[in-house]
C-alpha angles and dihedrals in degrees: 000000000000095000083055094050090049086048090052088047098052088045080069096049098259139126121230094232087049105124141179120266102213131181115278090262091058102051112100119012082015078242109208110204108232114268102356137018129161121240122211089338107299124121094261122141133187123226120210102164129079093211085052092070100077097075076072100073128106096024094060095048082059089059101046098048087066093059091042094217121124095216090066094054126095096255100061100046093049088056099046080041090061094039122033114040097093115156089004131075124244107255103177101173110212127193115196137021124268125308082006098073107146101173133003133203105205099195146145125216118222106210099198136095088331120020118217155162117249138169112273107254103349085107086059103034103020095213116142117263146172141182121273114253134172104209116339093261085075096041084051089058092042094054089043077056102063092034085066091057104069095225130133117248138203125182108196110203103342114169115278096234091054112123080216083103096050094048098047090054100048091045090059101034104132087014113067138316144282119204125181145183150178119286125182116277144223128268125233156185128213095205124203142158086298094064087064077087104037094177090062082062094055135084124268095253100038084053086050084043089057097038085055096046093050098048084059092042086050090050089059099050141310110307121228138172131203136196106196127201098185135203124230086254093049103044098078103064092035087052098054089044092058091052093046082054091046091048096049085069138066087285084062097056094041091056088246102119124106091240088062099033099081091193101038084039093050085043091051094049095041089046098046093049087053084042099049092050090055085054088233098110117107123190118188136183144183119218130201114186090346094306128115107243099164134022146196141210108189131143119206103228137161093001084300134104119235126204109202110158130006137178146155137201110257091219089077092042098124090067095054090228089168086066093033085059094048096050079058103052091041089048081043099048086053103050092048088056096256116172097218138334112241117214090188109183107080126293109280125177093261086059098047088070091061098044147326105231130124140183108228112240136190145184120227128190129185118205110191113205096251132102083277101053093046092043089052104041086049088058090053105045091049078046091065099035094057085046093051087044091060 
C-alpha cells in the first residue's frame, strides 16, 4: 500500500519526503490560535466559534448572493455551524477584513484517523455547496491558503462548473494531489411563462394522474393550497404543524422525519428561523377538508425556488397530496417570476415526471504530501476498494 501511495505521488510530480513550509505558529502541532490566525502571510483567519461568525454578515450574504444558492448565505452556514460539527471543530477560512471579505471557506475539521477538512454540514445534509468567492483571483489566495495548512480535504458535491477543481489543482501542484470525481446532481426546473400552467408541461399520463388525484381528493373534502411568509411570531406553530405532516408518512415509520431526527430536526428550526427574519422562508401547505394532508419546506432565494423538505399524511395517501401541492408551488414559483425551481436533494424517480434536468456535481479531495495526506489518501483507497470488494 504504501509503495502504491508514493507511485501515485510521483505520477503528480511530487516526492514522498515533499513537505509544507508553514508559518512559525503552524509548525508542530499545526497550533491554530482560538478564533483567528494568519496563514503564509495572507490575510486569512480562521473562525472556530459559532458565535464568531456574525462579523460576516453581512459580507458573506454579499457573496452568496453572487452565486444565488441558500446554502452559501449566512443563514444557512451559522445553523449547520451550531449544529453539525459534532466530533469536529469549526474551521471557517476567511480571506479579507471586515467589510472587506472578499472569500470565505466554510469548513469543519475532522480531527480522527484522518484528519481532514470538510464542508460544513454536506455530510449531514448532502446539498451541493462551494466556497464564497468575489472574483477567482481571491478564491486563488484562499485555496493557497489551505494548501499551506497541511491539512487533507474533501469537497463533497460541489457544482460541476465550480473553478474549485482548477484551483485546487493548481494550489498543490507539486505538492500533493487532487483527485475528483461525479456525484449525483440536483434537479431542476428553468422555469418560464409556460410553467404558469405546469400541467401543459406534463405528460399525458402524469396530467390524467393529477386530474384524477384531485376529483378523490375533492370527494374528501375542499382542496386548498397555501404559500406562508411567516413572521417570527407565526413560524412556531406553522412549523410544528409541517413536521407533524412529514411524520404522519413513510418518513414517520422509518425514524427519518425531522420530528424523530434530534439533529436534522434542531438544524430545520434554527434555519428556518434564520430563514423566517431575512423574510426568504416559504411554508406551504396543501389542505383537504380543512386538514393538512402535504407540506413543504422551501426559501426563495436568489430569483429561484428551493425545495428543501417535503412530506404528506398517509392518511391522505390515495390522493397523492404530496404531488397536488407540488403542481401548485411550481405553478406558484412561475407565476412570481421565479428563474428555476430548484428540487435539490438528488434525482429520484418522482422527480423524473416533472424534468430531466440536472445540475452536474462533483467531489473533490486534496491530499498534501505530508504524514497526513498520505494517511489520509491510504484510508480512502482501503475505503474503495472495500467498497468495490463487496
Amino acid at each position: 500500500m504504501r509503495n502504491a501511495i508514493s507511485r501515485l505521488f510521483h505520477a503528480a510530480g511530487c516526492q514522498k519526503d515533499e513537505t509544507v513550509t508553514l508559518p512559525d505558529h503552524h509548525r508542530g502541532k499545526e497550533r491554530v490560535a482560538p478564533g483567528l490566525c494568519s496563514v503564509g502571510g495572507a490575510a486569512i483567519r480562521i473562525i472556530q466559534a459559532p458565535e464568531d461568525l456574525d462579523e460576516l454578515e453581512p459580507a458573506c450574504d454579499a457573496l452568496a448572493a453572487n452565486s444565488g444558492t441558500p446554502m452559501q448565505d449566512l443563514a444557512w452556514i451559522r445553523s449547520c455551524a451550531s449544529t453539525f460539527t459534532g466530533e469536529g471543530q469549526l474551521h471557517v477560512v476567511v480571506l479579507g477584513e471586515p467589510p472587506e471579505i472578499i472569500a470565505i471557506a466554510p469548513l469543519v475539521r475532522r480531527q480522527g484517523k484522518p484528519d481532514r477538512l470538510e464542508l460544513l454540514g454536506v455530510n449531514e445534509l448532502y446539498e451541493s455547496t462551494d466556497f464564497l468567492f468575489v472574483d477567482p483571483s481571491a478564491l486563488v489566495r484562499l485555496v493557497e491558503g489551505l494548501a499551506q495548512l497541511g491539512i487533507p480535504v474533501a469537497l463533497k458535491r460541489v457544482p460541476a462548473n465550480s473553478p474549485l477543481t482548477a484551483v485546487f489543482r493548481r494550489a498543490f501542484r507539486w505538492r500533493g494531489v487532487v483527485p475528483c470525481r461525479p456525484a449525483p446532481g440536483c434537479p431542476w426546473i428553468p422555469l418560464d411563462a409556460g410553467w404558469r400552467q405546469p400541467e401543459d408541461q406534463l405528460s399525458h399520463s402524469r396530467r390524467a394522474s393529477l386530474r384524477r388525484a384531485r376529483r378523490i381528493a375533492e370527494r374528501i373534502g375542499q382542496v386548498a393550497s397555501e404559500v406562508l411568509s411567516p413572521t417570527p411570531d407565526e413560524l412556531g406553530p406553522l412549523l410544528e404543524e409541517a413536521f407533524r405532516v412529514e411524520a404522519a408518512g413513510w418518513k414517520g415509520r422509518c425514524g427519518q422525519a425531522l420530528a424523530h431526527d434530534a439533529l436534522k430536526g434542531t438544524f430545520f428550526r434554527r434555519y428556518t428561523a434564520e430563514a423566517c427574519r431575512k423574510k426568504m422562508l416559504r411554508l406551504c401547505f396543501l389542505r383537504i377538508g380543512g386538514q393538512a394532508a402535504a407540506m413543504q419546506l422551501a426559501v426563495e432565494y436568489g430569483e429561484r425556488w428551493w425545495l428543501l423538505k417535503i412530506g404528506y399524511d398517509e392518511a391522505f395517501a390515495q390522493c397523492s397530496p404530496g404531488a397536488l401541492l407540488l403542481l401548485e408551488t411550481v405553478r406558484y414559483a412561475a407565476v412570481r417570476g421565479l428563474r428555476s425551481y430548484e428540487f435539490l436533494g438528488t434525482a429520484e424517480p418522482w422527480i423524473e415526471a416533472w424534468t430531466k434536468r440536472v445540475r452536474p456535481c462533483l467531489s473533490l479531495a486534496a491530499y498534501p504530501a505530508n504524514r497526513k495526506g498520505f494517511a489520509a489518501l491510504g484510508t480512502d483507497v482501503m475505503a474503495m476498494m472495500r467498497k468495490r470488494l463487496w
